[in-house]
ZATI-46273 format. One record per residue (C-alpha): chain; x, y, z; residue in one letter. Coordinates in nm, 3 decimals. Example, Ala and Ser with C-alpha at 12.3 -4.5 7.8 and 13.67 -1.06 7.14 Angstrom:
<recs>
<chain:A&x:1.230&y:-0.450&z:0.780&resn:a>
<chain:A&x:1.367&y:-0.106&z:0.714&resn:s>
</recs>
This chain:
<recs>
<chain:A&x:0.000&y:0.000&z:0.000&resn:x>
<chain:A&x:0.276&y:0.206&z:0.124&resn:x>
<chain:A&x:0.480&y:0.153&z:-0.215&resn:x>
<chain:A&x:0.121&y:0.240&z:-0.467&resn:x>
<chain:A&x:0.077&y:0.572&z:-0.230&resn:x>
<chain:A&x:0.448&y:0.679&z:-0.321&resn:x>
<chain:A&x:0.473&y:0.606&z:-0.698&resn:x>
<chain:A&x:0.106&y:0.821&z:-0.696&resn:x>
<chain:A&x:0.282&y:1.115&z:-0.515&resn:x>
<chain:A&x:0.650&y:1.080&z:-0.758&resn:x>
<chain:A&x:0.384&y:1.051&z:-1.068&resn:x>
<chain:A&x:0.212&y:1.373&z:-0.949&resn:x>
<chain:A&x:0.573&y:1.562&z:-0.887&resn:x>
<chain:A&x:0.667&y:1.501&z:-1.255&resn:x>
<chain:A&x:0.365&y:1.594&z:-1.354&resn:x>
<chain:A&x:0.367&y:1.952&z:-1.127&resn:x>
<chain:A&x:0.729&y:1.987&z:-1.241&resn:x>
<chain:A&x:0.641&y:1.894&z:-1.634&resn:x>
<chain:A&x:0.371&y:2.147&z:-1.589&resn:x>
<chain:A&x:0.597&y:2.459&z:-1.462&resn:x>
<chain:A&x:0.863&y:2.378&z:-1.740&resn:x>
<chain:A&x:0.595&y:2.403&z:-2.006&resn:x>
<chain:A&x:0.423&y:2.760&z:-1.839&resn:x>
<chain:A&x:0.815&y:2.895&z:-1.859&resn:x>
<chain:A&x:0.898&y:2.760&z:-2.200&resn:x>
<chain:A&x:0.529&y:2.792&z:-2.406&resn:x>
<chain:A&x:0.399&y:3.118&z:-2.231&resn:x>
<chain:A&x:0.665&y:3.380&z:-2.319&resn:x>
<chain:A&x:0.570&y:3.236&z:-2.667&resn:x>
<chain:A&x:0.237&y:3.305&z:-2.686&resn:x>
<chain:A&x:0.257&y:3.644&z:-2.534&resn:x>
<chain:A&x:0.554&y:3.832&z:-2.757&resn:x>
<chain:A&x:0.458&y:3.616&z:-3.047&resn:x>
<chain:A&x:0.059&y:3.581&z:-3.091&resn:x>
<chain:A&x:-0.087&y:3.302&z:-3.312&resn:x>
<chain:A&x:-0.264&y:3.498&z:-3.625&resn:x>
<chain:A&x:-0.638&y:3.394&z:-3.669&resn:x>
<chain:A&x:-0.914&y:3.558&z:-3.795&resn:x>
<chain:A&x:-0.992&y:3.735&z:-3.451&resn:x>
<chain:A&x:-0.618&y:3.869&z:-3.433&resn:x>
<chain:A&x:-0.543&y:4.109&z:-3.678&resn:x>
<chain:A&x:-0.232&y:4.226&z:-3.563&resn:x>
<chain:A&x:0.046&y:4.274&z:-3.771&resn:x>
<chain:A&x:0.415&y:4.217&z:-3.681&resn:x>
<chain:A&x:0.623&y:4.593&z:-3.636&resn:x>
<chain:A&x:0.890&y:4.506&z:-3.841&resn:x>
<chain:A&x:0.624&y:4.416&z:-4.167&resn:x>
<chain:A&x:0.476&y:4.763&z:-4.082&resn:x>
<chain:A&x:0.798&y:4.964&z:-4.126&resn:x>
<chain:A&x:0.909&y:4.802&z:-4.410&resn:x>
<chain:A&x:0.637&y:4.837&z:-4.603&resn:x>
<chain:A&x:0.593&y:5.249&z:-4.476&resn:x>
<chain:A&x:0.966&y:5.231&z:-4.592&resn:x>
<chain:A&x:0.878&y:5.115&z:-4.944&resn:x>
<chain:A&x:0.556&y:5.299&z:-4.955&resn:x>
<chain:A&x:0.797&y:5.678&z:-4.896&resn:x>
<chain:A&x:1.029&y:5.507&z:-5.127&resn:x>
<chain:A&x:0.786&y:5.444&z:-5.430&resn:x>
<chain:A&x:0.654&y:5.815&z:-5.351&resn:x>
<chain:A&x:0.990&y:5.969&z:-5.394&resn:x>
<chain:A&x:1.040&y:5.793&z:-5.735&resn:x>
<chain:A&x:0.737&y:5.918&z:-5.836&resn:x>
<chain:A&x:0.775&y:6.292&z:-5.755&resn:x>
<chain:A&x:1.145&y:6.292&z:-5.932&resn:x>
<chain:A&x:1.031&y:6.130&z:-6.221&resn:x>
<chain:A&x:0.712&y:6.375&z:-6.242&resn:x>
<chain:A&x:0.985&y:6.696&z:-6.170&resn:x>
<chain:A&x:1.207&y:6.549&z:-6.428&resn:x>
<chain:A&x:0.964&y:6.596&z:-6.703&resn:x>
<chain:A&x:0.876&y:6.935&z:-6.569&resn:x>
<chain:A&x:1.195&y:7.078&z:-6.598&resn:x>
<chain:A&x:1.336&y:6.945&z:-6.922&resn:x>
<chain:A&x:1.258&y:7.192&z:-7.122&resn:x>
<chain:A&x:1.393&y:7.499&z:-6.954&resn:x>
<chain:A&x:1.701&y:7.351&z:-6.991&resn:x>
<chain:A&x:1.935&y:7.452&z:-7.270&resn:x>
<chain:A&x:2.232&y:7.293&z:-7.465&resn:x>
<chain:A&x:2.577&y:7.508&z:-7.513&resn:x>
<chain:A&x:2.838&y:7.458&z:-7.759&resn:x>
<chain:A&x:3.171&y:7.645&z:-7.832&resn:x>
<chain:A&x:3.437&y:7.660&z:-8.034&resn:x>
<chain:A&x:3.718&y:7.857&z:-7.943&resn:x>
<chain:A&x:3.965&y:8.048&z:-8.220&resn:x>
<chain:A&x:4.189&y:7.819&z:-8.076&resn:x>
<chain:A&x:3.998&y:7.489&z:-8.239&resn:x>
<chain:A&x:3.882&y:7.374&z:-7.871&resn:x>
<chain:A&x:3.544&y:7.263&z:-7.840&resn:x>
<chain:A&x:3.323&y:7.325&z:-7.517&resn:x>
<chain:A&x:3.031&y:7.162&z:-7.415&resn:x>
<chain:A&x:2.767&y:7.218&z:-7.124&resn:x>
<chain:A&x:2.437&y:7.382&z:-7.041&resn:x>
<chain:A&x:2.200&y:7.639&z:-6.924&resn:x>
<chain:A&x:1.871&y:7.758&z:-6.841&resn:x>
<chain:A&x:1.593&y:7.932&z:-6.955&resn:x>
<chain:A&x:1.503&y:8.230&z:-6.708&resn:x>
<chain:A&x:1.240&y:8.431&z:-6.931&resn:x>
<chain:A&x:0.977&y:8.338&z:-7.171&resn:x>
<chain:A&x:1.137&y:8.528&z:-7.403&resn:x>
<chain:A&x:1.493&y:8.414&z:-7.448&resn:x>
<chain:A&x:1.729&y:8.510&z:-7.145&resn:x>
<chain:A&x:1.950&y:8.201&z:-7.077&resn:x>
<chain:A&x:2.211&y:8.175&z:-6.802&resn:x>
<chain:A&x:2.516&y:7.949&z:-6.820&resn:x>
<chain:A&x:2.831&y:7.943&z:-6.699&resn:x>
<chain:A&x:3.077&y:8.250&z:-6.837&resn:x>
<chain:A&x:3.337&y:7.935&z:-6.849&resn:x>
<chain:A&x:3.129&y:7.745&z:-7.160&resn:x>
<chain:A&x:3.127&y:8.108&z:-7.343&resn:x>
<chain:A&x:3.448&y:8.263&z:-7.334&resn:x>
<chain:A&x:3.461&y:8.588&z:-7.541&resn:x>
<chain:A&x:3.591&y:8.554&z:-7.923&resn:x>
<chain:A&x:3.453&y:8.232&z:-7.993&resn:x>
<chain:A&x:3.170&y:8.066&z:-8.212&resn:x>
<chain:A&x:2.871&y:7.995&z:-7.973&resn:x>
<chain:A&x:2.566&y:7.791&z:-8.040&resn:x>
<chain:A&x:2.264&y:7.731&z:-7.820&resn:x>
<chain:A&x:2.014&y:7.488&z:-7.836&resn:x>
<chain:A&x:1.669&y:7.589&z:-7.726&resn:x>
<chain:A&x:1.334&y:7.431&z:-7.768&resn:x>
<chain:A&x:1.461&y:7.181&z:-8.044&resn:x>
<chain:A&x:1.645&y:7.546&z:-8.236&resn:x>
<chain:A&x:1.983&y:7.683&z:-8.289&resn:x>
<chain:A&x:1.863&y:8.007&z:-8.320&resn:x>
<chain:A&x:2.062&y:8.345&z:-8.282&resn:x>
<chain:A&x:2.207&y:8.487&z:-7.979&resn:x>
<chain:A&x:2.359&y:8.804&z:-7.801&resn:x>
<chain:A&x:2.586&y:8.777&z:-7.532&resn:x>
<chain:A&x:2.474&y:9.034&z:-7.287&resn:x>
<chain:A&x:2.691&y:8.987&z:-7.007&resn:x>
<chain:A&x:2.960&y:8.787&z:-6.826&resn:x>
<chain:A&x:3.026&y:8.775&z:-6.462&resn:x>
<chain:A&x:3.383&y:8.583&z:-6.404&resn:x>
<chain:A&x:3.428&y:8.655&z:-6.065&resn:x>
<chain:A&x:3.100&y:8.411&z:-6.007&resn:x>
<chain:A&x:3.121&y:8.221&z:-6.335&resn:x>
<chain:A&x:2.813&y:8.318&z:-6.489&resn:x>
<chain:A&x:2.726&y:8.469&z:-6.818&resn:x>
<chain:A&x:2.378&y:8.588&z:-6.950&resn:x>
<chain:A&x:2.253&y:8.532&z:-7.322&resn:x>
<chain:A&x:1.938&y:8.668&z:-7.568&resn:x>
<chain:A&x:1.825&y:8.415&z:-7.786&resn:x>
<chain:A&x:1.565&y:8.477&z:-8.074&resn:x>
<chain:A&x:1.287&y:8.264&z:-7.934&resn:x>
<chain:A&x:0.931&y:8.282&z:-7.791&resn:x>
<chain:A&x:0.714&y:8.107&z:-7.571&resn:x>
<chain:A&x:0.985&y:7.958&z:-7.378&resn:x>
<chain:A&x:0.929&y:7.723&z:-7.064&resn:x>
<chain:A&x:1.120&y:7.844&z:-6.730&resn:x>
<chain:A&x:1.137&y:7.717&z:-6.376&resn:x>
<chain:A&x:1.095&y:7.882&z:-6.027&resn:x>
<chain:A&x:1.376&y:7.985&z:-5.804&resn:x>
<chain:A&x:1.456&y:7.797&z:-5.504&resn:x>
<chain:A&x:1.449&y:8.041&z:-5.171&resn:x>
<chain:A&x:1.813&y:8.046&z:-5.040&resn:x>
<chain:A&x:1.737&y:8.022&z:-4.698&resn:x>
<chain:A&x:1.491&y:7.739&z:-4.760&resn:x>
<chain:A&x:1.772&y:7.507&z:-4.889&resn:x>
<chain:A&x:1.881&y:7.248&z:-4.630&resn:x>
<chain:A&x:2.156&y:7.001&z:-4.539&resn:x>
<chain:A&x:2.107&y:6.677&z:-4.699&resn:x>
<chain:A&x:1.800&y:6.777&z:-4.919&resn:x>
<chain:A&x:1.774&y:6.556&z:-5.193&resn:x>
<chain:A&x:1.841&y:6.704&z:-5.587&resn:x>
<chain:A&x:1.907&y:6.673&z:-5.902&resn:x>
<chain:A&x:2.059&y:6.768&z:-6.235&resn:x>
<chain:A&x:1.955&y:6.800&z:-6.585&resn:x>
<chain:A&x:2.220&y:6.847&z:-6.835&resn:x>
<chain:A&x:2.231&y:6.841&z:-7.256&resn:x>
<chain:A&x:2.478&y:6.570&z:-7.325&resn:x>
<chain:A&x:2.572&y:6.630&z:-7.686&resn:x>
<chain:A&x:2.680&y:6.326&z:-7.920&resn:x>
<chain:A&x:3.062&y:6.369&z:-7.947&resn:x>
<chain:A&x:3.195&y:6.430&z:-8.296&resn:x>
<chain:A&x:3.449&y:6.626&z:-8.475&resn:x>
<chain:A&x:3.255&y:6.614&z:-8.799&resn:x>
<chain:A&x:3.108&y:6.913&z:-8.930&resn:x>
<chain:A&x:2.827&y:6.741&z:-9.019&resn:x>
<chain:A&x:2.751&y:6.627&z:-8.692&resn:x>
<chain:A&x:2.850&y:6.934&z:-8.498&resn:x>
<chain:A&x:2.506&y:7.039&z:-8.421&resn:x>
<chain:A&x:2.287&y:6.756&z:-8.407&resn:x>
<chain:A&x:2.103&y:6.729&z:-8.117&resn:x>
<chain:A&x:2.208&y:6.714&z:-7.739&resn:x>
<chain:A&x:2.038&y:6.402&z:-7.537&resn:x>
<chain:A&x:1.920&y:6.497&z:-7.217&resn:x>
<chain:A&x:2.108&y:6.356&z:-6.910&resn:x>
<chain:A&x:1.987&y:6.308&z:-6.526&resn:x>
<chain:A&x:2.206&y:6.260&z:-6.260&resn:x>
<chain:A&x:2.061&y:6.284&z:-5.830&resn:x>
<chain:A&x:2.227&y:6.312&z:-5.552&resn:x>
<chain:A&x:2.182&y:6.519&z:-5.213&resn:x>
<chain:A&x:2.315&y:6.832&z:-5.056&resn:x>
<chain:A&x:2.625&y:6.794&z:-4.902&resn:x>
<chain:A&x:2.788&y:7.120&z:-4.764&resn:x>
<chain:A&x:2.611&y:7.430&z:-4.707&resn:x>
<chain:A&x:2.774&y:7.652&z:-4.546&resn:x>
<chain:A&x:2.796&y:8.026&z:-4.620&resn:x>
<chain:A&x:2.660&y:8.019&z:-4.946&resn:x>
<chain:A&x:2.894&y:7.732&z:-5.085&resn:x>
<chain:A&x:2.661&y:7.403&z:-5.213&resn:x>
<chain:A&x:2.806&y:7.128&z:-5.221&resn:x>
<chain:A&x:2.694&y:6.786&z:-5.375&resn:x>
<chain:A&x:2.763&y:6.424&z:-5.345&resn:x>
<chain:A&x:2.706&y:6.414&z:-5.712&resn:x>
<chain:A&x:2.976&y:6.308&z:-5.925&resn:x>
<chain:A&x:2.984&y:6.396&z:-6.351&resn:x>
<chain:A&x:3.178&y:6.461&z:-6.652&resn:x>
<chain:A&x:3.323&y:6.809&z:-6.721&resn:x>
<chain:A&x:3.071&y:6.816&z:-7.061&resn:x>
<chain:A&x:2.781&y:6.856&z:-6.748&resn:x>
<chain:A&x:2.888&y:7.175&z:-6.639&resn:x>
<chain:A&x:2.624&y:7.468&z:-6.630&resn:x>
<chain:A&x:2.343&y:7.194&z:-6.596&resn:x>
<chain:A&x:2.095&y:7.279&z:-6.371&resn:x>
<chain:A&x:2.053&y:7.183&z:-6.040&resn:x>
<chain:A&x:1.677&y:7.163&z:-5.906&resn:x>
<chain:A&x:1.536&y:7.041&z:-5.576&resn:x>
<chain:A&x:1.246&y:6.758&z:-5.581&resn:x>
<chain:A&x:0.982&y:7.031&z:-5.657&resn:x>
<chain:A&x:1.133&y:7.143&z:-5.938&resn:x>
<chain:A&x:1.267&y:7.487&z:-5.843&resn:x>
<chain:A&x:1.604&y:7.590&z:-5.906&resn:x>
<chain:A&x:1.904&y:7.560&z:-5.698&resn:x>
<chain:A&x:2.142&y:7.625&z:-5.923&resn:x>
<chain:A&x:2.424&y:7.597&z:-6.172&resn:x>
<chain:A&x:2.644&y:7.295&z:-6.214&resn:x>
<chain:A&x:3.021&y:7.357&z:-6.191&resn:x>
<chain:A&x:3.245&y:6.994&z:-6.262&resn:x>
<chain:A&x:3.562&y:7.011&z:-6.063&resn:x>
<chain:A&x:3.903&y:6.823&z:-6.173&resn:x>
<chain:A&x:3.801&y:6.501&z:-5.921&resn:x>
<chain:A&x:3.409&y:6.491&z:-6.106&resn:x>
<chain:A&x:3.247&y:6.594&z:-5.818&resn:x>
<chain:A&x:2.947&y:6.877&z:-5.878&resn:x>
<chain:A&x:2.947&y:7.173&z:-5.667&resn:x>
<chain:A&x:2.682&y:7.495&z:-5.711&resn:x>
<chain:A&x:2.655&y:7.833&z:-5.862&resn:x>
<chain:A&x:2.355&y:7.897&z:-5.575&resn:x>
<chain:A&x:2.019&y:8.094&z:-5.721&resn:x>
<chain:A&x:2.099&y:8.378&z:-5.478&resn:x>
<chain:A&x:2.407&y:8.507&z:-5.693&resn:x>
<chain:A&x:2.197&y:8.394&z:-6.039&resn:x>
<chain:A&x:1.888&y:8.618&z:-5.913&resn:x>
<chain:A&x:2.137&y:8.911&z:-5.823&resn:x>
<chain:A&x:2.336&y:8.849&z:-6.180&resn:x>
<chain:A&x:1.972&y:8.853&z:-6.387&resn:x>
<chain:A&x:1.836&y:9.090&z:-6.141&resn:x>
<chain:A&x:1.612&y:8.891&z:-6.072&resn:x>
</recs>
């Protein structure tokens, strides 16, 4: 009798002991990991991030490609030949309906053959001005009707904002049959890298041929004025010294 009572009690132990282990093991389970059914619509944290993190990034591919086509036409194709043979190429940008363009004084120094291509023309031109000092140079074209961009606001501009650049990449060729065909246009993006005291900086790396492109911000307003240093990498003409060379 003695022996039945204590293999009852050592069966119940095991079983108490069985019974704790599972509580520790199973229950931490259950509570930071809930079993989905169709009462429990809770969704796991890390699914809801990632797909608010795809959701911002499908948005932001949206709104460049959308600003891309909204700029492209105010953007302008420059090419140069000096009287020393050298040829120059680069861009600018429409600022008036009417035909002012700035570019860079660098892409239009004086005593050489210029030719700018503006709403699918090469049509005539007068330099008006060049500032070298700030690298910018102001031309009259004989067109109409023009497209143009907004201005960024200077003190609007921020650290890390995203941007990006629109340039006329022109088909290389010595030929003088091919001199003037068409430029392609050319999109580069990057972000704001140094600001500081009026110098932009940008994390955006090109060929020299992008210089004077265009730099807008994702609304399409512009920032400024491409310059290509030595290394490739893009730095800024800002709007505040285009809007004081215009006079705008």
């Amino acid at each position: 009798m003695a022996k039945n009572i204590l293999k009852i009690l050592a069966i119940f132990a095991v079983g108490a002991v069985g019974g704790i282990c599972a509580e520790q093991i199973l229950w931490p389970y259950f509570v930071e990991r809930p079993l989905f059914h169709k009462y429990n619509l809770e969704q796991s944290p890390v699914y809801v991030t990632e797909k608010k993190e795809t959701t911002l990034y499908v948005q932001e591919n949206i709104a460049l490609r959308e600003s891309v086509q909204s700029v492209v036409q105010a953007v302008v194709g420059v090419k140069t030949k000096t009287k020393q043979g050298e040829i120059l190429e680069g861009s600018g940008l429409i600022v008036t309906s009417d035909g002012l363009i700035v570019t860079l004084a660098s892409l239009v120094p004086q005593d050489s053959d210029f030719y700018f291509f503006v709403d699918g023309k090469w049509p005539a031109y007068q330099i008006l001005k060049r500032d070298f000092k700030n690298d910018l140079a102001l031309v009259k074209v004989e067109r109409g009707s023009l497209k143009t961009r907004g201005f960024a606001e200077m003190e609007k501009i921020k650290l890390a904002e995203p941007i990006f650049l629109v340039g006329a990449d022109f088909i290389a060729s010595t030929t003088s049959e091919s001199f003037l065909l068409p430029p392609q246009i050319r999109v580069n993006q990057g972000i704001i890298s140094i600001l500081e005291d009026g110098l932009i900086q940008t994390n955006i790396y090109e060929t020299q041929n992008m210089a004077g492109s265009p730099i807008f911000n994702i609304e399409g307003r512009v920032v400024g004025l491409s310059v290509v240093k030595e290394n490739g990498r893009v730095s800024v003409v800002p709007v505040d010294k285009i809007r004081a060379f215009i006079g705008y």
